[in-house]
DOGU-82726 format. One line per 10 residues: number of its first residue (from 1); for each residue x, y, z of N, C-alpha, C. Coordinates in steps of 0.2 Angstrom, whole numbers, plus 2048, in hexadecimal, padded with zeros to 3 digits. Layout:
NUM = X:Y:Z:X:Y:Z:X:Y:Z ~ ...
//
This chain:
1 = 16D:24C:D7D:170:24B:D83:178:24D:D83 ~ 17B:24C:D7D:182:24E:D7C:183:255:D7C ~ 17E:258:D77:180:25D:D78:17F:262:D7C ~ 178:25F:D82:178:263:D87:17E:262:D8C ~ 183:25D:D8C:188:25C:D91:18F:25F:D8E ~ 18D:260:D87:192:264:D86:193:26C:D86 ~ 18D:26F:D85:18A:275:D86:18C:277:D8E ~ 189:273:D91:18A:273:D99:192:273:D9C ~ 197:26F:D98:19C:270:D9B:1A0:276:D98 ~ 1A0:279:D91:1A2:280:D91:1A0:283:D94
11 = 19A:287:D97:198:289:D9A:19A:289:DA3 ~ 19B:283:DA4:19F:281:DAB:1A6:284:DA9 ~ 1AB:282:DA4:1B0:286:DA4:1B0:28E:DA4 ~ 1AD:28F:DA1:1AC:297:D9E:1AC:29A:DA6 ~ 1A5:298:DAA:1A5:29B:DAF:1AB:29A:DB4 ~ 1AE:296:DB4:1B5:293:DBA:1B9:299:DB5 ~ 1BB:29B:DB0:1BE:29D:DAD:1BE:2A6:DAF ~ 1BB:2A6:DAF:1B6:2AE:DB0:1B8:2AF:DB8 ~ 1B5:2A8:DBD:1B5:2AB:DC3:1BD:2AB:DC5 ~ 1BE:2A6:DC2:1C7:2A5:DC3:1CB:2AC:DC3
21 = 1C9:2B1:DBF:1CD:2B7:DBB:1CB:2BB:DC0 ~ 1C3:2BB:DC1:1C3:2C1:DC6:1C7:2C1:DCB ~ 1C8:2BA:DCE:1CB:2BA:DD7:1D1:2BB:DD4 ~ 1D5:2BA:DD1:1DA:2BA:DD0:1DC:2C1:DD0 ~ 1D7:2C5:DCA:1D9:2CB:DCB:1D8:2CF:DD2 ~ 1D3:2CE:DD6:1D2:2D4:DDC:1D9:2CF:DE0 ~ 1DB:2C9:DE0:1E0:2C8:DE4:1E8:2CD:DE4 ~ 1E6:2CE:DDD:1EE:2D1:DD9:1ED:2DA:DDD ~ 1E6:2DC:DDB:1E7:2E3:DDD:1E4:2E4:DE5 ~ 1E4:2E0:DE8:1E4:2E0:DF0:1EA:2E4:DEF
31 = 1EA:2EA:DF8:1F1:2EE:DF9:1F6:2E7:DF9 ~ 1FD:2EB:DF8:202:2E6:DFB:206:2E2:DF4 ~ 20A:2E0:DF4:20C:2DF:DEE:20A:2D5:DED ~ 209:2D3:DE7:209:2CD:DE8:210:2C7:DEC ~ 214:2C7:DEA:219:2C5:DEE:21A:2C6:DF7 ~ 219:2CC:DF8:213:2CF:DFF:20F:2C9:E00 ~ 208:2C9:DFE:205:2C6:E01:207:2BD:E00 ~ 20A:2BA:DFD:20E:2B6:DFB:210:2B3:DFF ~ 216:2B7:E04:21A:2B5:E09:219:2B9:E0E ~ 215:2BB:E10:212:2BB:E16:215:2C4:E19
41 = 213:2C4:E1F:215:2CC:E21:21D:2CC:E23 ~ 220:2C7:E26:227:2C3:E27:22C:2C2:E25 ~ 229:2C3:E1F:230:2C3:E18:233:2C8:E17 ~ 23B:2C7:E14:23F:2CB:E16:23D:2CF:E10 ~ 23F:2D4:E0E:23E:2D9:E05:243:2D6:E01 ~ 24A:2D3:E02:24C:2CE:DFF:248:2C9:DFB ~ 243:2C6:E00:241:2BF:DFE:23B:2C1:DF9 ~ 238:2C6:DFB:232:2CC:DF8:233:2CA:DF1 ~ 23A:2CF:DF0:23F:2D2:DEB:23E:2CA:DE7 ~ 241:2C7:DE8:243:2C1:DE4:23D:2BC:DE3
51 = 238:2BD:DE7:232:2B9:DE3:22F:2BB:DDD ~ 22E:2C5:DE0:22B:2C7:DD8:22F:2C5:DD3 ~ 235:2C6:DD2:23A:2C4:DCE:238:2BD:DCB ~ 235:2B7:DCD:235:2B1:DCE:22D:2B1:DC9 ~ 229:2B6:DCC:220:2B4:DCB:220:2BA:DC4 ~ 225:2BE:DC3:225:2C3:DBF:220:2C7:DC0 ~ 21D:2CC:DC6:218:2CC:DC9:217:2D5:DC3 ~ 21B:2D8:DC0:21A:2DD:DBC:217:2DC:DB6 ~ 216:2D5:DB5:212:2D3:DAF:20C:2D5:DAD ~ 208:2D7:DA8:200:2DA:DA8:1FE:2D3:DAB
61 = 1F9:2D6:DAE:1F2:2D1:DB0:1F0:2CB:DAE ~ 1EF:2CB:DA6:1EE:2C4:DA2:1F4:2BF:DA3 ~ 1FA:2C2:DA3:200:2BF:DA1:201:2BB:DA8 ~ 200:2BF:DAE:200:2BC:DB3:1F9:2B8:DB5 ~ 1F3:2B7:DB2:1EF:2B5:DB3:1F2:2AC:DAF ~ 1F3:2AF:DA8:1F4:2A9:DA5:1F9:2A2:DA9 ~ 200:2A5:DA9:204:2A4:DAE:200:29F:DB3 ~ 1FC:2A2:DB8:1F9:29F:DBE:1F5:299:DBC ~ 1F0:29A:DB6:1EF:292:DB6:1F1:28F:DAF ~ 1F7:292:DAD:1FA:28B:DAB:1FF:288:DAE
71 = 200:28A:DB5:200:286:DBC:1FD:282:DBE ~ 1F4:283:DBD:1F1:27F:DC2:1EF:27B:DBC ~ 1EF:27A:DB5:1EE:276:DB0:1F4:26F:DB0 ~ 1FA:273:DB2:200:26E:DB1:205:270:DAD ~ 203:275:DA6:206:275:DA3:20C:27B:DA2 ~ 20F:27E:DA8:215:280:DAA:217:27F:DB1 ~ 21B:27F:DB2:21E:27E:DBB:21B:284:DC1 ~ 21C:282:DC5:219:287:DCA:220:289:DCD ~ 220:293:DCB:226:295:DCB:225:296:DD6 ~ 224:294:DD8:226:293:DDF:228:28D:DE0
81 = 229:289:DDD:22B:283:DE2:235:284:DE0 ~ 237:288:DE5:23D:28A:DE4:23F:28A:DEB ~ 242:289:DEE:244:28A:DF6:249:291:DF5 ~ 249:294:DF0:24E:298:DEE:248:29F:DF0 ~ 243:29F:DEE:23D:2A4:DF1:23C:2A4:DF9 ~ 23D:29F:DFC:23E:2A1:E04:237:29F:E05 ~ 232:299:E00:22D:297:E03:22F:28F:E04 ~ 233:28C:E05:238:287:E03:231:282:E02 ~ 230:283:DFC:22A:281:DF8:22A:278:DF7 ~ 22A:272:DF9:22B:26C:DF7:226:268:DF9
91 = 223:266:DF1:220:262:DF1:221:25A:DEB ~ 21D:256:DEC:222:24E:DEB:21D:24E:DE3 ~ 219:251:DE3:216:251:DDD:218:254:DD7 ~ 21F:259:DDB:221:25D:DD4:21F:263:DD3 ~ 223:267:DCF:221:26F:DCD:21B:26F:DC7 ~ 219:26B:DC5:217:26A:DBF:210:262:DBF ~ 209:264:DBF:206:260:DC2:1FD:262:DC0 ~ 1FA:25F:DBE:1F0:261:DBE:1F0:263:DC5 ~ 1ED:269:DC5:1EB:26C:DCA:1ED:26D:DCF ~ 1F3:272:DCF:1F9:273:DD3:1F6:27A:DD5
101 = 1F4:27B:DDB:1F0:281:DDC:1F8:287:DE1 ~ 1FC:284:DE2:201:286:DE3:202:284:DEB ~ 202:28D:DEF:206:28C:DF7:204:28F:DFA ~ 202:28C:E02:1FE:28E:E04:203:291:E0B ~ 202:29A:E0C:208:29D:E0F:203:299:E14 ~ 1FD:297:E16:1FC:29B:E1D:1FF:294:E21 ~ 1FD:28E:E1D:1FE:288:E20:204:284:E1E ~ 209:286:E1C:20E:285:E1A:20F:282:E16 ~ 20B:27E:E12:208:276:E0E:206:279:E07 ~ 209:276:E00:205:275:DFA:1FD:276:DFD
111 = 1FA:279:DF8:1F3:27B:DFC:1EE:275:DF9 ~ 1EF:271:DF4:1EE:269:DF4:1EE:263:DFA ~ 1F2:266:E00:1F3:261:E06:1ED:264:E0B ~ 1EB:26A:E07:1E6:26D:E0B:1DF:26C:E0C ~ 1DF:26E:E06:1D8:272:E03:1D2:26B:E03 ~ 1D6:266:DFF:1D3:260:E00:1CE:25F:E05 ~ 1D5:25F:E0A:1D2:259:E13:1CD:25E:E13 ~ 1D0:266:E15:1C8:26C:E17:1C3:269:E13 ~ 1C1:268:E0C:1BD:268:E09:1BA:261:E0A ~ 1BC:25B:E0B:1BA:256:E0D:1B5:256:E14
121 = 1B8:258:E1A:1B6:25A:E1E:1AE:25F:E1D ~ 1AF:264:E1A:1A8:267:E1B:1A4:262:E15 ~ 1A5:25F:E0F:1A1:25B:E0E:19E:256:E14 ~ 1A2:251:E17:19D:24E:E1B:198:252:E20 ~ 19B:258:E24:195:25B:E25:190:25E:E20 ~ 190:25F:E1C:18C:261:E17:188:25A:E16 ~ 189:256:E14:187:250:E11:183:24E:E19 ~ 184:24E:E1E:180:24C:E25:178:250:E23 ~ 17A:259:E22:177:25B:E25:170:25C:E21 ~ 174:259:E18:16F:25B:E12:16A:252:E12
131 = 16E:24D:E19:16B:248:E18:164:24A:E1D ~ 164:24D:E20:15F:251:E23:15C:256:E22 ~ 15D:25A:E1E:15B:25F:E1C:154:25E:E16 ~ 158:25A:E12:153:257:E0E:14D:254:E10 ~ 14D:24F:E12:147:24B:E15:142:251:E19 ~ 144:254:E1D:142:258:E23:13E:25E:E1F ~ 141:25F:E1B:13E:266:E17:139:262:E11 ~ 138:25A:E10:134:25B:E0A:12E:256:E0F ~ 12F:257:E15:129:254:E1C:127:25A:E1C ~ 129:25F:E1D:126:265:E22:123:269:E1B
141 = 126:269:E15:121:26B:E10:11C:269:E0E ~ 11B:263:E0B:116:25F:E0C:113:25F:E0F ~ 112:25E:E14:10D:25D:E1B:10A:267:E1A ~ 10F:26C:E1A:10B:272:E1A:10A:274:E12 ~ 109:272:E10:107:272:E09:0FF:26F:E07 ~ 0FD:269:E09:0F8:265:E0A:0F3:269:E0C ~ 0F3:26C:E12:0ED:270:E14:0EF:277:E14 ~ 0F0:27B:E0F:0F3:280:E10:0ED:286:E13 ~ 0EF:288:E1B:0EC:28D:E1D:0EA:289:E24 ~ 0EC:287:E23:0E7:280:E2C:0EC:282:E2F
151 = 0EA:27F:E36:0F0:27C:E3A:0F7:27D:E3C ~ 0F7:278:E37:0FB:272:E35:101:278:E30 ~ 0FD:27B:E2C:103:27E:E29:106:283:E2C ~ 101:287:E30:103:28B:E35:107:28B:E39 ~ 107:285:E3D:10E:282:E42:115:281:E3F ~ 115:27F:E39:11A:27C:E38:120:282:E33 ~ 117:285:E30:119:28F:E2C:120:293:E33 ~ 11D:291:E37:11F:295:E3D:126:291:E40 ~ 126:28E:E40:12D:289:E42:130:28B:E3B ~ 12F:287:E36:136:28A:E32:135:290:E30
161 = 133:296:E32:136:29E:E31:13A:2A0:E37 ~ 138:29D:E3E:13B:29D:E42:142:29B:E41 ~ 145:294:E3F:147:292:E41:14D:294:E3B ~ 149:297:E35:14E:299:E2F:14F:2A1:E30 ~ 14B:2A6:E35:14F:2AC:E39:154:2AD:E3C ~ 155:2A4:E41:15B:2A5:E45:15F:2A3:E43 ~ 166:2A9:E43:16D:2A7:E40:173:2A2:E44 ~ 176:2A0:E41:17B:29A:E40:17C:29B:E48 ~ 17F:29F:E4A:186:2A0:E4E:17F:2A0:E54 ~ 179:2A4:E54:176:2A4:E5A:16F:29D:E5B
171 = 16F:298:E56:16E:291:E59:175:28F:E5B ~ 17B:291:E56:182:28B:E5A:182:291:E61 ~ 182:295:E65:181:296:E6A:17E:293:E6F ~ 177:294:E6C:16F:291:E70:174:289:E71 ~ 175:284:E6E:174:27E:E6C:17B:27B:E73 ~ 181:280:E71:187:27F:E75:184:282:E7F ~ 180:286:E7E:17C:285:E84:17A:282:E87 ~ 176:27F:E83:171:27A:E85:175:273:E87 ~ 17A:270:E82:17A:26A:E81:182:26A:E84 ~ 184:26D:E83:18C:271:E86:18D:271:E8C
181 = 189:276:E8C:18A:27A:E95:186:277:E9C ~ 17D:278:E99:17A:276:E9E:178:26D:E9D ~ 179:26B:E97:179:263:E98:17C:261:E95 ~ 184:25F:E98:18A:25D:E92:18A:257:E8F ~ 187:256:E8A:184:24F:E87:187:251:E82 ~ 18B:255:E7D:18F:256:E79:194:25B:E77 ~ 199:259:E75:1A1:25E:E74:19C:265:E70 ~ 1A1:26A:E72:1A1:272:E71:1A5:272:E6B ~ 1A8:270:E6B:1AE:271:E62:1AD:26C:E61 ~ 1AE:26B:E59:1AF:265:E55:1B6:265:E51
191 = 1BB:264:E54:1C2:263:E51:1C3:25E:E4D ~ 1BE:257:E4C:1BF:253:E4A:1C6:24D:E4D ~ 1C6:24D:E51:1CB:247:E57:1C9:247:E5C ~ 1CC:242:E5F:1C7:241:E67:1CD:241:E6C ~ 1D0:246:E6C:1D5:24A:E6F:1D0:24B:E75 ~ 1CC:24F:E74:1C8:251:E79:1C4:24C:E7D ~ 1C5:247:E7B:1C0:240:E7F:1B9:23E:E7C ~ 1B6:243:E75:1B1:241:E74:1B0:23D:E6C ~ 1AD:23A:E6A:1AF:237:E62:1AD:23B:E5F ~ 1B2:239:E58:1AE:23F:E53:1A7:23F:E53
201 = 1A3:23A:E52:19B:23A:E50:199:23C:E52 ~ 199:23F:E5A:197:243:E60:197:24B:E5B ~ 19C:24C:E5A:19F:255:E59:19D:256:E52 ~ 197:250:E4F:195:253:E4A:18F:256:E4C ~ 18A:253:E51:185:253:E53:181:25C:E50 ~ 185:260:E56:182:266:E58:185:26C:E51 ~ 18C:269:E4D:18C:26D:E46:186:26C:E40 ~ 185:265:E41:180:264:E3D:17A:266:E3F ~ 176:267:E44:172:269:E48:170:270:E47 ~ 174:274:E45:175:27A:E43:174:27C:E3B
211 = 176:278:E38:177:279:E30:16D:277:E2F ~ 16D:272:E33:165:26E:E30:15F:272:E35 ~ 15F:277:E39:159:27D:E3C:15A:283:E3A ~ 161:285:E35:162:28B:E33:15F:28B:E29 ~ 160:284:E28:15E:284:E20:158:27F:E1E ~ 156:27A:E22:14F:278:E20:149:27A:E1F ~ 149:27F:E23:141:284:E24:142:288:E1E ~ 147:28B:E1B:147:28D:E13:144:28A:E0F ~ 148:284:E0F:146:280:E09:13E:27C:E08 ~ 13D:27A:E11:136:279:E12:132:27D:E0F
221 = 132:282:E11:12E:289:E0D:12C:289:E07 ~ 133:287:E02:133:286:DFB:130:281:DF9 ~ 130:27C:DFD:12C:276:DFA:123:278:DFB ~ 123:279:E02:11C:27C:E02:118:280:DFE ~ 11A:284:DFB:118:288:DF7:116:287:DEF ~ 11B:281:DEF:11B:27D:DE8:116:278:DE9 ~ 116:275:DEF:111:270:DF1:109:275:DED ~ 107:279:DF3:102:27B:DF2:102:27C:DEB ~ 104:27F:DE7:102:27E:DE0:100:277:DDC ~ 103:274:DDF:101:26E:DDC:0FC:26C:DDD
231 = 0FB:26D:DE6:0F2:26A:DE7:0EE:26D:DE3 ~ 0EE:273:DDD:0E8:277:DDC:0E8:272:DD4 ~ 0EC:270:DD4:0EB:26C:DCC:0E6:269:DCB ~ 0E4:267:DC3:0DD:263:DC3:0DE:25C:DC3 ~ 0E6:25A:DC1:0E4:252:DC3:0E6:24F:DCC ~ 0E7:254:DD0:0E6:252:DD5:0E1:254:DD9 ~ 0DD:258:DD8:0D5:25A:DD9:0D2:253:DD6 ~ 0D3:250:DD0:0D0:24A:DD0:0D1:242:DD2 ~ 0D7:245:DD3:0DB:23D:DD9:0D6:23E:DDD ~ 0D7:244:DE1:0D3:245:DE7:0CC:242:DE8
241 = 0C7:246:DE1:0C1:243:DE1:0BF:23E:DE0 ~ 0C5:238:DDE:0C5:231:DDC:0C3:22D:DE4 ~ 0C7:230:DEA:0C8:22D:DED:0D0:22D:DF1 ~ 0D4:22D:DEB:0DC:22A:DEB:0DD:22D:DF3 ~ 0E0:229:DF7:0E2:229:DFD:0E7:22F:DFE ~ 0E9:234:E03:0EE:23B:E02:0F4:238:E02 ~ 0F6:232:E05:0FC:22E:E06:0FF:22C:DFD ~ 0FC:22B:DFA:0FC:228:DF4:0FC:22D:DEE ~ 0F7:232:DF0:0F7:237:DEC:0FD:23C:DEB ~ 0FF:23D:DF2:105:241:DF3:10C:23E:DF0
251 = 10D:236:DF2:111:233:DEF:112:231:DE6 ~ 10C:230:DE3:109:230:DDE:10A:236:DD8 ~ 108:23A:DDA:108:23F:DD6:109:245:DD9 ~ 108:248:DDF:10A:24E:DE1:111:251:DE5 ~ 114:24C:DE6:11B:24D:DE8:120:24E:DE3 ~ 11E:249:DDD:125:24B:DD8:125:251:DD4 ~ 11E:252:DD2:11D:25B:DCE:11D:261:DD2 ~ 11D:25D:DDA:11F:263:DE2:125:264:DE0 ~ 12B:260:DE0:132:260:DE0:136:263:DDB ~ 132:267:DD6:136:267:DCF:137:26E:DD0
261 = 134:274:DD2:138:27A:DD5:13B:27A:DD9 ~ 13B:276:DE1:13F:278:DE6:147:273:DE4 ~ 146:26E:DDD:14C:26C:DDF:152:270:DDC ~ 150:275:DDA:157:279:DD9:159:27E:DE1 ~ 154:27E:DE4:154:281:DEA:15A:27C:DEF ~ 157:276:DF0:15B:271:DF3:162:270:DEF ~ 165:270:DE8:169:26F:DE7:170:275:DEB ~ 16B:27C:DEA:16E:280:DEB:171:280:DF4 ~ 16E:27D:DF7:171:27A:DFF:176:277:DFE ~ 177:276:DF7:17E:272:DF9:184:276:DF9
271 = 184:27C:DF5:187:282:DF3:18B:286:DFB ~ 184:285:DFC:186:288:E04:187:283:E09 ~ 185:27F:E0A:18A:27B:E0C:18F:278:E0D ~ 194:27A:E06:19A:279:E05:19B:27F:E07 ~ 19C:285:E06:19F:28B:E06:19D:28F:E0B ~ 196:28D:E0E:193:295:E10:192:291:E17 ~ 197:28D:E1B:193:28B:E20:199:28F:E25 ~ 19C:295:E24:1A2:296:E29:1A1:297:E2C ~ 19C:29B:E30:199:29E:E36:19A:295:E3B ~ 196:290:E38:196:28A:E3C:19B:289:E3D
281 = 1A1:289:E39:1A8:282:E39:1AC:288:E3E ~ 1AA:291:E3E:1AD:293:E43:1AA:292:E4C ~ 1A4:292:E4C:1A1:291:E53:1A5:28B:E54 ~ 1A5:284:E53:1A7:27F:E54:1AC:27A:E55 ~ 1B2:280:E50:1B9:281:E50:1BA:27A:E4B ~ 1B6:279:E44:1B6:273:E40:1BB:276:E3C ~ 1BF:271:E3C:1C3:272:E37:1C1:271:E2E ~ 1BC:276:E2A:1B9:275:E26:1BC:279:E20 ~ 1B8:27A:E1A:1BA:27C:E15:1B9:283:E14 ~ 1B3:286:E17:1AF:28C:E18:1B5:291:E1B
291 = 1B8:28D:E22:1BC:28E:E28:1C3:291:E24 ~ 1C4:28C:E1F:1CB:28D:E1E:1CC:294:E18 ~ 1C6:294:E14:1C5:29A:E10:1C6:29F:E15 ~ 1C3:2A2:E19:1C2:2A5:E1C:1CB:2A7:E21 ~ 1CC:2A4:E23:1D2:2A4:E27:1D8:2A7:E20 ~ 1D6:2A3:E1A:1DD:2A5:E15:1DA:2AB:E16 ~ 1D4:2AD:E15:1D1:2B7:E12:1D7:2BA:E17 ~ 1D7:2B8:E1F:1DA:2BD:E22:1E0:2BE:E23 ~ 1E3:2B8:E22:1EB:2B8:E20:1ED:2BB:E1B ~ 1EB:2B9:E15:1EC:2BD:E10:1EE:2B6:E0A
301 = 1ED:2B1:E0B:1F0:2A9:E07:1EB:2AB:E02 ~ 1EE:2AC:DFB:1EC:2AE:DF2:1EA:2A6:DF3 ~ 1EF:2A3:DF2:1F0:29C:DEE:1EB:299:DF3 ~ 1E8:298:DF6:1E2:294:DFC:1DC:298:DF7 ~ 1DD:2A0:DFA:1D6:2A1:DF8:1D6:2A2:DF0 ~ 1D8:2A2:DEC:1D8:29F:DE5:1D4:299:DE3 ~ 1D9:293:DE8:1D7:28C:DE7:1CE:28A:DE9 ~ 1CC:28F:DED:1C5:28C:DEF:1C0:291:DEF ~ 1C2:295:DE9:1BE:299:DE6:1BC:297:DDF ~ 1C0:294:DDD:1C2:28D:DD8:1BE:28A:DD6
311 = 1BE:283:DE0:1BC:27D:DDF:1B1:281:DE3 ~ 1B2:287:DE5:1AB:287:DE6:1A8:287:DE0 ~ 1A9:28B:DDA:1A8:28F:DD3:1A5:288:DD1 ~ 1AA:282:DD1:1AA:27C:DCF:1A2:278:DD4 ~ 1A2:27A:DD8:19D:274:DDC:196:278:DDA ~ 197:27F:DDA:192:282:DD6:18E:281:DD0 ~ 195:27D:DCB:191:27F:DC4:190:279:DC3 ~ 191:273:DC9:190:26C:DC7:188:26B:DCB ~ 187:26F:DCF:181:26D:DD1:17B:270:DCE ~ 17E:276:DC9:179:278:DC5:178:274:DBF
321 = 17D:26F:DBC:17C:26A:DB7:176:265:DBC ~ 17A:263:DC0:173:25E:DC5:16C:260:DC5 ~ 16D:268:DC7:165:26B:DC7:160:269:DBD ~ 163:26A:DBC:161:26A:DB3:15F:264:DB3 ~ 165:25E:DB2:165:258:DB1:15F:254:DB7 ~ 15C:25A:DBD:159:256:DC0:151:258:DBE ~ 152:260:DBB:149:261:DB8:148:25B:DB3 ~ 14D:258:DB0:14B:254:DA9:148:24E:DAB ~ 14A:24D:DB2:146:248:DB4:143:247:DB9 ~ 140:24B:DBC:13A:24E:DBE:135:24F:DBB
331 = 136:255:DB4:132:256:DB1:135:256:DA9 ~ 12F:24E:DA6:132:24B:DA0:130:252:D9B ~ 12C:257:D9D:12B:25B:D97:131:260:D95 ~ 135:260:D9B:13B:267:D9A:140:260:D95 ~ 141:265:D8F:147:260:D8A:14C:265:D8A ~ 153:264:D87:157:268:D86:157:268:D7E ~ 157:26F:D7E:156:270:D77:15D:272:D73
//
């Protein structure tokens, strides 16, 4: 077990390190000069002038690569925190710190004052919608997995492909519609304050609502599919012949050996729910993590979208250690060798 956790973390490093290099590199050769996109379209060419100066921006790639994170490591100072660069850079934790992702043009803040709260934020939608997701997708699999070809699978076959065709923005359409317009029973944005009159737990409702019709009929599919292979087994052909009740059976033995392919499936929901939800946090005006990626892309903030190209790479390689460490114990026969 040691050394599969030790295996596993080079390998989490190696890839952060890898993805790290590429953004940094396509950031560097985007038009525009680093310092440009730095300080924003506003700055004077003096202030330009003097940052490159500062970041040494004529350095080869690597050296400039290095530089950057042994800023975000701690082990050199973050040559912007200088009020003398015209980004009057001040922060209380010092030039010199773990994980000092730098400065963020668009929001005027260390992008640690940032990135955080965004990120917090879309985890609790995330975490609502995956408490949903879950259950709902290993009901509707099971159930059409069990008689595959009836009814039963049929109805629900068709609901979640239905429900996993229609895209984000046109259920948060449908939904602000319906519940919005024609029957206001809940807030149209989710800003998170009750500025507007309505409580936050209300302005989760219908984001969440969206994340859990657009991604459970996937997942459901996937369990379905796993399901039916397991009915064809021979020792549940012989539960069955026993007698063994289907409530017991599925509980018993067929549900745990159903879960061991789609649970890489459902980890990966998490992936996208941290990252991939932007279409939602934009319909809803959430102020999320997705949101704020996207908003740096169009400003031009390096140091934002650096920092959550990062911390995704990272939520990535951790759920993929999860996914592993969860075949071992689903199924005692996968060992690590």
């Amino acid at each position: 077990m040691a050394n599969f956790f030790l295996k596993r973390l080079v390998m989490m490093l190696v890839t952060m390190l890898c993805a790290s290099f590429l953004v940094f590199a396509v950031c560097e050769f985007t038009p525009g000069s680093v310092a440009r996109k730095s300080l924003g379209p506003f700055a004077t060419q003096q202030q330009v002038d003097l940052l490159s100066e500062k970041l040494k921006a004529n350095d080869p790639l690597p050296v400039r690569y290095g530089r950057w994170l042994g800023v975000l490591v701690g082990a050199i100072p973050d040559p912007l925190q200088d009020p003398a660069t015209g980004l009057n850079f001040t922060d209380p934790r010092g030039a010199q710190y773990f994980g000092n992702f730098g400065y963020s043009t668009l929001n005027k803040l260390p992008v640690n004052d940032v990135i955080w709260d965004r990120l917090g934020n879309t985890a609790i939608l995330a975490g609502l919608a995956f408490l949903l997701i879950v259950p709902l997708s290993i009901v509707f699999g099971i159930l059409s997995g069990l008689k595959e070809g009836g009814v039963l699978d049929r109805t629900l076959s068709v609901i979640c492909i239905t429900f996993t065709s229609i895209p984000e923005f046109a259920s948060g359409v449908f939904l602000v519609t319906l519940f919005v317009i024609l029957w206001p029973i809940l807030p149209g944005t989710s800003p998170l304050n009750s500025d507007g009159g309505w409580a936050v737990a209300y302005q989760f409702v219908l984001p969440v609502a969206v994340l859990v019709i657009y991604d459970f009929g996937y997942v459901a599919r996937m369990i379905r599919v796993s399901m039916i292979g397991v009915m064809e087994r021979p020792y549940i052909r012989t539960a069955i012949l026993k007698g063994m009740s289907t409530r017991r059976m599925v509980l018993s033995h067929a549900l745990r050996n159903a879960m061991i392919a789609p649970f890489t499936v459902l980890l990966l929901q998490i992936n996208f729910l941290i990252s991939g939800v932007v279409v939602t946090e934009l319909v809803f005006a959430y102020p999320g993590f997705g949101r704020l990626i996207l908003e740096a892309s169009l400003f031009g903030d390096i140091a934002t979208l650096e920092a959550a190209t990062l911390i995704t790479v990272a939520i990535a390689v951790v759920t993929q250690l999860l996914g592993d460490l969860g075949y071992m114990l689903l199924d005692p026969r996968i060992r690590v060798r």
